[in-house]
N, C-alpha and C positions, 0 to 999 in steps of 0.2 A: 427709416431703418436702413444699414447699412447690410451690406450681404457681404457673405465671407464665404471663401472656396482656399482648401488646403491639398497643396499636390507634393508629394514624395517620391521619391524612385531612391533604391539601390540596387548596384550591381554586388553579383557574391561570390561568383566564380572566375570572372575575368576584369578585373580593374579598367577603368579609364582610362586611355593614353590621351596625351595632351591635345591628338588632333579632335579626339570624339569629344575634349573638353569643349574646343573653340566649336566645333557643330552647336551643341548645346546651347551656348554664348546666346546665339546668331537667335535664340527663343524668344529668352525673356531676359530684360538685363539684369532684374533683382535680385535673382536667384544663388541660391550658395551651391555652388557645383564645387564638387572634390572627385580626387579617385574611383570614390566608389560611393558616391551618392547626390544627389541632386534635391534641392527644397526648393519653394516657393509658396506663397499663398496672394493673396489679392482680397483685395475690398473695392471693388472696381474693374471692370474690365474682365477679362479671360483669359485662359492659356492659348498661344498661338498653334503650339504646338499638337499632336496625336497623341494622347499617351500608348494604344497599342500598337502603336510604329513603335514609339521608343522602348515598349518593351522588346518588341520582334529585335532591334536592334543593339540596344545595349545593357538591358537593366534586365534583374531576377523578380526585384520583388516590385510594387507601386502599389500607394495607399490614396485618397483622394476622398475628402469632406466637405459637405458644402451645409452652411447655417439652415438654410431649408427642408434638409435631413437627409440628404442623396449621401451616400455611403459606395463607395469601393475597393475594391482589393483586386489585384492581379498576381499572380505566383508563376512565376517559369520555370521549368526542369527540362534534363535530358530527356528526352523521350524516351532514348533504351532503357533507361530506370526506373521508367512507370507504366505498370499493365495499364493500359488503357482497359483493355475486356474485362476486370475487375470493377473497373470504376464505372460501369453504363448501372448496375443498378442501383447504385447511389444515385445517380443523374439525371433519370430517364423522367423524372416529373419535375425536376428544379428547375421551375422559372426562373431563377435570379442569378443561374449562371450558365456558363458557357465554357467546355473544356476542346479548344482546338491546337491542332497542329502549323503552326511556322517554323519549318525548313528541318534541324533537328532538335526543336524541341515542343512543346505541350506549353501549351498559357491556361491554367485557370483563371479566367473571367469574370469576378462576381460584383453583382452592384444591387442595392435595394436602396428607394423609398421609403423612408421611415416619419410614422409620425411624430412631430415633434414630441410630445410628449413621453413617447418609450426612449428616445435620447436621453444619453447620461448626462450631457453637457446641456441645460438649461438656452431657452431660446432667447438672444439677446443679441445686443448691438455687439460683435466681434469687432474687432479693426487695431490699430494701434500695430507697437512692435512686435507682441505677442503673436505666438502660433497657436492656439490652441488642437489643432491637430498633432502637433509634437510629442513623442511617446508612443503614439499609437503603432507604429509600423515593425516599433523594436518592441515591442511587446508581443507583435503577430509574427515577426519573420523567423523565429525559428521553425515555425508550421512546414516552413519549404523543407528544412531535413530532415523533419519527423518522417514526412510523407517517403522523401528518399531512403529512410530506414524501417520501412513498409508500414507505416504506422496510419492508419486511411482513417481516422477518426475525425481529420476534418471535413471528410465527408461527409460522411452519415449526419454532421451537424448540417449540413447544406441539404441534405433528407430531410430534416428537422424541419428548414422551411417550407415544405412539400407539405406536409403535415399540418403543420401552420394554417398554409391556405388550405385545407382540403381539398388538395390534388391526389391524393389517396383515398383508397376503400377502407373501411373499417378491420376490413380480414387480411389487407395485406402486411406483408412480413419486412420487420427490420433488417435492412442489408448485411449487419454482424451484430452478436449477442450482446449489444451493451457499449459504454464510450467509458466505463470507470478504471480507473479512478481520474477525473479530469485534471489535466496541467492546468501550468496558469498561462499558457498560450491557448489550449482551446477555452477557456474561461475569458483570457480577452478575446477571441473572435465573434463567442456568446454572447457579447456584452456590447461590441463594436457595429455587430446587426440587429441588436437587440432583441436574441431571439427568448421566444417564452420559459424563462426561467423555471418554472416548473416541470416544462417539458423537458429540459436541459438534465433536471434533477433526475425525472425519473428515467430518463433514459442511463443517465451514469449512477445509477443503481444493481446494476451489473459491469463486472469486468470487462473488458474487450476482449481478452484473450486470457485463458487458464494461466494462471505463474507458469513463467518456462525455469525449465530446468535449468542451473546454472552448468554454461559448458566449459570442462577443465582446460587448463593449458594442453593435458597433452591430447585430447578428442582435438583441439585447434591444429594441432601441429602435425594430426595425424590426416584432417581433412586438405590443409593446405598442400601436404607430402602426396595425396592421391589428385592431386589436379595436373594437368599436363603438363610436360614443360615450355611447349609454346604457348597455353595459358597461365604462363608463370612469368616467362619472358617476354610476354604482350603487357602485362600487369606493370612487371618492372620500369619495362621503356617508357610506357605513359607518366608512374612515378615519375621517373626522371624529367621528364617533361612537363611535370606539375600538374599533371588531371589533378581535381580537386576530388576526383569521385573513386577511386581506385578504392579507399578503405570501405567506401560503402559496399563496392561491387566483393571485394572478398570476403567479407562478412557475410553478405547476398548466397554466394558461392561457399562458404561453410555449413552455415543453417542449410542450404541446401543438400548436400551430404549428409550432415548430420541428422537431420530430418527429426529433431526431437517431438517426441508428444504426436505424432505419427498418426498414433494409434487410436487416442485421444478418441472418444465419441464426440460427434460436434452438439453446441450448446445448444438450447433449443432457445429459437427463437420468438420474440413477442410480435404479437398481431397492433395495428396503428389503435386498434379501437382499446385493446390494454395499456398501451401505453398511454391512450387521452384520457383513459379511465383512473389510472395511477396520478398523473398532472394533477387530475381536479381533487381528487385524494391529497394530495401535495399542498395543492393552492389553499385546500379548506383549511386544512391543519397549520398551514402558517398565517390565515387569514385568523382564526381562530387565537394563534398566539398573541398576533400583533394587540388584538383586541386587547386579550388580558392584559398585554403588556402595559396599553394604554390607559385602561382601568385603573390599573395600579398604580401608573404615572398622576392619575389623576384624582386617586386615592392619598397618595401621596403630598399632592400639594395644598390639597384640602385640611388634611389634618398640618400642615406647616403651619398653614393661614391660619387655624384652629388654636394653633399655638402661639403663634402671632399673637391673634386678637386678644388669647386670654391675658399674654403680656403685658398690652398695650394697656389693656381695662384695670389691670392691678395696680399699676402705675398711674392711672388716673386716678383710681380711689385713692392710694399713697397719697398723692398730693392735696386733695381736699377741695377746700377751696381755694385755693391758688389756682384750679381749673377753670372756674369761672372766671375770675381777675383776668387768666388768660385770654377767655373768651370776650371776655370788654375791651383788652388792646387791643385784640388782633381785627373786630370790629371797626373800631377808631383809625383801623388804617385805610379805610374805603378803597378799596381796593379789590380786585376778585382770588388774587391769591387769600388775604386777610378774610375774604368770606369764608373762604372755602374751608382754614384751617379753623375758623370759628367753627361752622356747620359741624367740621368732624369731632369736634370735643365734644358738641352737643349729642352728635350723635352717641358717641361713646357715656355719656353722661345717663340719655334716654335706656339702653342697656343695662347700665347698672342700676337705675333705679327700679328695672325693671324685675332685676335680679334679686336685690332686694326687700321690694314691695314698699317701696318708696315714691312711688309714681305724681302721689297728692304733692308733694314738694316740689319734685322733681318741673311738673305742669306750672304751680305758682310762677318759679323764679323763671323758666321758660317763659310765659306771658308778663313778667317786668320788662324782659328782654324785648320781646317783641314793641309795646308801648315805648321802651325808651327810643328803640330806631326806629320808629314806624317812616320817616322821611328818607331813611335808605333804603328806595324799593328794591336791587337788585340783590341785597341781605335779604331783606322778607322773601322772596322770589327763590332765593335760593332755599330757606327755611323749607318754603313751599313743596317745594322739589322734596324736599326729602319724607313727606307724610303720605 
């Protein structure tokens, strides 16, 4: 069996220049480095490289899979754009990651173990020109500016695994009211750690946050007109100088002023033992469906076959005796295909006569049959087989 390991990086905020290309080079030589992103995988051997040096140094996102079910993800941000003191009670039990600081920014850290069998991707010989990791990281990297447009739901899914393992009490409380309605970025992160889908369900059974209010053009224009003007001409300059983060952070700085929904009672929150109590509610009722579904799958092909057979039988009657005639060449061909299709005329023969109350005939010509071959054992044998 061959082993397969798949390493991704991209950068999002500040492109590759041609020197951080050649660093890169100097890793691996197989690799497709561009601007703003970096592949490789291996069926053999390792990466030489650190991937969290090379996040610390050049890259936002990194994904990393390996056939024996090791799973990772790293995300980088500005640091001034993520409360940290928000994010410790989502964190404070997850084993399976790690949110630190390098220089001015925050690296989320996460990696699990999985067993083969909760992978989506079947355990097999990977190798060849195929990536099968590819897809997975554009599917996850918009998470990094959800998070920067305060959006922390892929926390609470990294809670989720806390939960998972019972690093939780039954009476403690979910970090925010709910992950609903889920994107399809945290729906591939669910699916990329393969976390308990039931649990995923019932947690995005509530909203994350009450509808906000839609705010007009002129509440925007009125927020932005109350901000300073050195925090107008700090904002600018950076613009001009291509921060990538500038619309986040006035946005950041509107809502804040604005302060919609304010007032808002906060939601109440669910205890871990409701939420595992919901799951299994979950899991039975789709365990339940599947059942019926299957039932009925199986309902289904039952009466096809049903329908079948009657076919098949009406058409043996139709032809009469020319079934038996059949039954004598197909004999004469000594062969096991030529038994086989003997046997089933027979058998279909045995059926009808059965149906009819023809059975005393039916036996007669059966026992000529037997006496004329009795020297082809592996015909009688098959006969045999079938009483």
């Amino acid at each position: 069996m061959s082993e397969y390991q798949y390493y991704e990086f991209q950068a999002v905020d500040r492109p590759l220049g041609a020197a951080d290309r050649q660093a890169l080079r100097a890793l691996p030589t197989r690799a497709r480095i561009t601007a703003t992103s970096f592949t490789n995988h291996y069926n053999w051997g390792d990466f030489k490289g650190d991937p969290a040096e090379l996040m610390e140094r050049w890259f936002d996102l990194h994904l990393y899979l390996a056939n024996w079910g090791t799973r990772r993800l790293m995300i980088r941000w500005p640091k001034r754009l993520v409360d940290r003191a928000r994010l410790a009670g989502f964190l404070c039990k997850v084993a399976c990651a790690e949110l630190r600081v390098t220089g001015d920014n925050l690296i989320l850290d996460i990696e699990r173990d999985l067993e083969l069998e909760d992978l989506d991707l079947e355990y097999r010989e990977w190798g060849g020109e195929e990536e099968e990791g590819s897809g997975w990281l554009a599917a996850l990297a918009p998470l990094r500016a959800d998070v920067l447009q305060g959006d922390l739901r892929l926390f609470y899914l990294l809670w989720l695994t806390a939960v998972e393992e019972d690093e939780l009490a039954p009476d403690d409380k979910e970090p925010m009211p709910g992950i609903g309605p889920l994107t399809a970025p945290l729906e591939a992160f669910a699916d990329f750690f393969a976390l308990d889908p039931d649990l995923v369900q019932a947690a995005a059974e509530r909203s994350a946050v009450a509808a906000a209010k839609a705010i007009s053009a002129d509440a925007v224009r009125g927020a932005v007109a109350a901000l300073s003007d050195r925090d107008k001409t700090a904002m600018l300059v950076r613009l001009y100088e291509g921060d990538p983060h500038v619309a986040i952070e006035l946005r950041a700085a509107v809502r804040k002023h604005l302060m919609p929904d304010a007032a808002a009672p906060p939601a109440a929150l669910r205890t871990v033992g409701e939420l595992q109590a919901r799951a299994e509610a979950i899991r039975g009722a789709r365990e339940r469906a599947e059942a019926e579904k299957a039932e009925a799958e199986r309902r289904r092909q039952r009466e096809e076959a049903e329908k079948a057979r009657r076919a098949r039988l009406a058409e043996v009657a139709r032809k009469g005796e020319q079934v038996w005639n059949k039954i004598e060449s197909e004999i004469e061909r000594r062969n096991a295909g030529g038994y086989d299709r003997a046997a089933g005329l027979i058998q279909d023969l045995r059926m009808l006569a059965e149906e009819h109350g023809t059975m005393p005939d039916f036996a007669r010509r059966l026992q000529a049959i037997r006496e004329r071959h009795a020297r082809k054992e592996r015909f009688i044998a098959r006969l045999a087989g079938m009483e």
